[in-house]
C-alpha positions in Angstrom: -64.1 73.8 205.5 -61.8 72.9 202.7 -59.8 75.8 201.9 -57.8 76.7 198.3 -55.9 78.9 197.0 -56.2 80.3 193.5 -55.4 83.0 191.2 -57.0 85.0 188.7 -58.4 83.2 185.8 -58.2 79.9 187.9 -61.1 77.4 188.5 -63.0 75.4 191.2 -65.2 73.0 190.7 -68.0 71.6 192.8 -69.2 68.4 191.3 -69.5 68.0 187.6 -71.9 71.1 187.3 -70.6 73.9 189.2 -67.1 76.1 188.3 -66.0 79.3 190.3 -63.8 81.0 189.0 -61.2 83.8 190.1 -62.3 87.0 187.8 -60.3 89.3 189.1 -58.6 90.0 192.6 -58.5 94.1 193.9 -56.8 94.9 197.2 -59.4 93.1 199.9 -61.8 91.8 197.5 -62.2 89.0 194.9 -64.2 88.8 192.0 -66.0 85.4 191.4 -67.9 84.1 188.4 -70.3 81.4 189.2 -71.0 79.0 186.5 -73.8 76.5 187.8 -77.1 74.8 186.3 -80.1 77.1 186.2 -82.1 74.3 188.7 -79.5 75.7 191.3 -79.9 79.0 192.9 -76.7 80.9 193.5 -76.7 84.2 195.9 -74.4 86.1 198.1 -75.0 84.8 201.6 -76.8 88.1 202.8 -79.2 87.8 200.0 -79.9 84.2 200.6 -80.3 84.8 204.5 -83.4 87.8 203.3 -85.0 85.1 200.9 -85.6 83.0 203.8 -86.3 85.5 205.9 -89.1 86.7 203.5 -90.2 83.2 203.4 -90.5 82.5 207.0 -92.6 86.0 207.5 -94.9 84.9 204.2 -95.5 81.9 205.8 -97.0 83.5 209.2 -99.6 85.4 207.2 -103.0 83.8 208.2 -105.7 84.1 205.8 -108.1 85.9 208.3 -104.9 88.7 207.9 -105.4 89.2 204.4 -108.6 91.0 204.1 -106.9 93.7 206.4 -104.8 95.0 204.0 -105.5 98.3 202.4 -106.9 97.4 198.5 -103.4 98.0 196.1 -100.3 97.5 198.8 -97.5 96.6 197.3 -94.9 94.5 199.0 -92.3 95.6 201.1 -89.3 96.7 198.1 -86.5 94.6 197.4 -83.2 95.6 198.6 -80.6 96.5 196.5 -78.5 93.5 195.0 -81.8 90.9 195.7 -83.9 89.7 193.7 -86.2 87.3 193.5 -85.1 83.7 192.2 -86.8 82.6 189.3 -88.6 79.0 189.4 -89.7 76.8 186.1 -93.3 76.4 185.5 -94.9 73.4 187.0 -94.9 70.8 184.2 -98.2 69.6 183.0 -99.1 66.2 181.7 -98.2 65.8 178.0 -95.4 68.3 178.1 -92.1 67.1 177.8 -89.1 67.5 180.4 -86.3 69.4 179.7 -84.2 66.0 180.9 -86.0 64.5 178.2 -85.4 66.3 174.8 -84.9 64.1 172.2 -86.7 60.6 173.2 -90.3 59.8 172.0 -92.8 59.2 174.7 -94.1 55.5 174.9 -96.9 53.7 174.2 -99.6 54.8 176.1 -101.4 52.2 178.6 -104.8 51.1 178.3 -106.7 49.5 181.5 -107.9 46.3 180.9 -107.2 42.9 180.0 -103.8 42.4 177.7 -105.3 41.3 174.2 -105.5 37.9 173.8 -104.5 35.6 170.4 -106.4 33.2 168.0 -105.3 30.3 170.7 -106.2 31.9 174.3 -103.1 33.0 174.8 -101.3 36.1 175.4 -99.5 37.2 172.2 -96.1 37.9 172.6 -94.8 41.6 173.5 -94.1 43.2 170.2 -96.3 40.6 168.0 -98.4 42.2 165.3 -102.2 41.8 166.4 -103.6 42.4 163.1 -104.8 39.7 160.3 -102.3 38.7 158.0 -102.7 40.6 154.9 -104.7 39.0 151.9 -102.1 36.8 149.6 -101.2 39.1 146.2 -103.0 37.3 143.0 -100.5 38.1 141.1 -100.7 40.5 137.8 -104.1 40.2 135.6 -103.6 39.1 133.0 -104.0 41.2 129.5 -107.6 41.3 128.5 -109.2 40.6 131.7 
């Protein structure tokens, strides 16, 4: 266990994501402000040790169990200071990551052969497939 000392208004960091700071200090306890990336849960120990205690007992129900309940119970109530942590949407295809703001989505791939050119041969990536465009005649001339 690495162990620092700090004083009020004074930062730790954990990586390049994650700063603790001292808030304030009162007597025997120690205020801390946890700045971290919302992909990382932060709790008090106690409340992480009920989370996975929660999770090992919802992951004992059986399925035969459920039809046992009475119709409308609610779930045991949270304890003061828990709560439940709060987990992004599954992304679905077509929607963008949030990693990915700001950069077009590629070409999309079609199955099948790679299109072939006038000679047989695979045109290069990036070559224009489509006929050159007619030659310009030129003005018409007046009258015409």
């Amino acid at each position: 266990m690495l162990v620092l000392s700090r004083q009020r208004d004074e930062t730790i960091m954990i990586g390049d994501d994650i700063e603790i700071t001292i808030v304030d200090i009162r007597g025997d306890k120690v205020r801390l402000g946890i700045t971290a990336p919302a992909t990382i849960p932060v709790h008090r120990k106690e409340v992480y040790e009920a989370i996975q205690r929660e999770n090992r007992d919802a992951a004992r129900v059986k399925m035969e169990d459920l039809p046992s309940l009475p119709k409308g119970q609610r779930p045991a109530a949270v304890p003061p200071g828990l709560h439940r942590p709060h987990r992004p949407a599954p992304q679905h295809p077509g929607q963008s990551h949030p990693g990915n703001q700001g950069i077009p989505p590629g070409p999309e791939k079609k199955d099948g052969p790679p299109p072939q050119g006038p000679s047989g041969n695979t045109p290069p990536q990036g070559a224009n497939n489509a006929p050159p465009p007619a030659p310009n005649p030129g003005p018409t001339p007046p009258g015409k």
